[in-house]
C-alpha positions as CSV (number, residue, x, y, z in Angstrom):
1,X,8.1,7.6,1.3
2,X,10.8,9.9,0.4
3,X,10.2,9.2,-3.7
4,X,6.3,10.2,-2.7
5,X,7.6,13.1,-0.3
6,X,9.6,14.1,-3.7
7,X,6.6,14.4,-6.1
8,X,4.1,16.2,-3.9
9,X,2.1,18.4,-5.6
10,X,2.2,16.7,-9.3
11,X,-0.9,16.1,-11.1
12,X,-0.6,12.6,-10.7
13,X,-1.0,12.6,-7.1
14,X,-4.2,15.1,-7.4
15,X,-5.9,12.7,-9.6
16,X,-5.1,9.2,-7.8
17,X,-6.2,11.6,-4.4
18,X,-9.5,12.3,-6.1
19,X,-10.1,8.4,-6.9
20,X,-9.4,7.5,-3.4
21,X,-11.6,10.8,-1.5
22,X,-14.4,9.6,-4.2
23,X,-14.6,5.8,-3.0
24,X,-17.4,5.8,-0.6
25,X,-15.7,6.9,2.6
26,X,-17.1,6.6,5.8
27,X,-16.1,8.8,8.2
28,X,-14.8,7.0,11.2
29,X,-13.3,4.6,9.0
30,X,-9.5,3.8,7.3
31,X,-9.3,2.5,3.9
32,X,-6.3,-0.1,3.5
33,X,-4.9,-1.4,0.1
34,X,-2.1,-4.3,0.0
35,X,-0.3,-5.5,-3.0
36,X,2.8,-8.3,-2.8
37,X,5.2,-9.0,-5.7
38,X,7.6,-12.1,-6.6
39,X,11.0,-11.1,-8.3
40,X,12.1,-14.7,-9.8
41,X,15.3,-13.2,-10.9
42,X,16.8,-12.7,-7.6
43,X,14.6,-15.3,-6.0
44,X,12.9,-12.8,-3.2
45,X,9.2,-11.2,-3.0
46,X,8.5,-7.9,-1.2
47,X,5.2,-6.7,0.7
48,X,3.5,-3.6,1.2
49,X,0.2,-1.3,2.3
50,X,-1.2,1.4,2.9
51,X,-3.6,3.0,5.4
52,X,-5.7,6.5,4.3
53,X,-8.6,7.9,6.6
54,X,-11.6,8.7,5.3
55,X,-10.4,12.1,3.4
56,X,-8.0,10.2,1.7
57,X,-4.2,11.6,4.0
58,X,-1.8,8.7,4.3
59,X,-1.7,7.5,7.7
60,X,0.7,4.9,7.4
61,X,2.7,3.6,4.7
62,X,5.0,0.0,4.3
63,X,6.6,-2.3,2.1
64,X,9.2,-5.1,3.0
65,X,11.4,-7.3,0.7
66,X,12.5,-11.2,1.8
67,X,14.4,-13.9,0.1
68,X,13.0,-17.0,-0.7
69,X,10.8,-17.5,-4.2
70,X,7.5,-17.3,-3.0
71,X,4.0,-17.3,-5.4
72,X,2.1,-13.7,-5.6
73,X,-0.5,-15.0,-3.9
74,X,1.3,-15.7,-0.7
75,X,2.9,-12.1,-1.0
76,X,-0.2,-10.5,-0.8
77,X,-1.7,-12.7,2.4
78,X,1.1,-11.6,4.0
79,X,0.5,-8.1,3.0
80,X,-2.7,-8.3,4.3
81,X,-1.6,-9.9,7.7
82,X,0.6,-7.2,8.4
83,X,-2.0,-4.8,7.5
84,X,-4.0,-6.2,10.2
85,X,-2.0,-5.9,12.7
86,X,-1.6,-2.3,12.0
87,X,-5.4,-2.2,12.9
């Protein structure tokens, strides 16, 4: 958070904020994206989400990192399991 803390304000993040505020939103509701990686090189994989409400402000923000070569599809189901348990 602290390199997003860093950039606040940039035209970046005013664009990708529009995207997000323009994707339908319910109020009532919290919109959750996941995404997991594999890093071969260092044999590890890392984890991550986050959780906007329905006017696009993060409410929650994580990523993790674990050893053990694992395939990019199992990185993202455990994104999304630790997603739900946010909920």
């Amino acid at each position: 958070m602290r390199v997003w803390d860093r950039h606040k304000g940039d035209a970046i993040e005013e664009v990708l904020m529009a995207a997000i505020i323009g994707q339908n939103t319910v109020e009532g509701t919290i919109k959750i994206n996941v995404d997991g990686a594999t890093f071969e090189a260092n044999n590890s994989y890392g984890t991550g989400f986050i959780a906007r409400d329905p006017n696009g402000a993060v409410m929650f923000a994580t990523s993790s990192h674990s050893m053990g070569l694992s395939n990019a599809s199992f990185a993202e189901m455990i994104s999304i399991k630790e997603a739900l348990r946010f909920g």
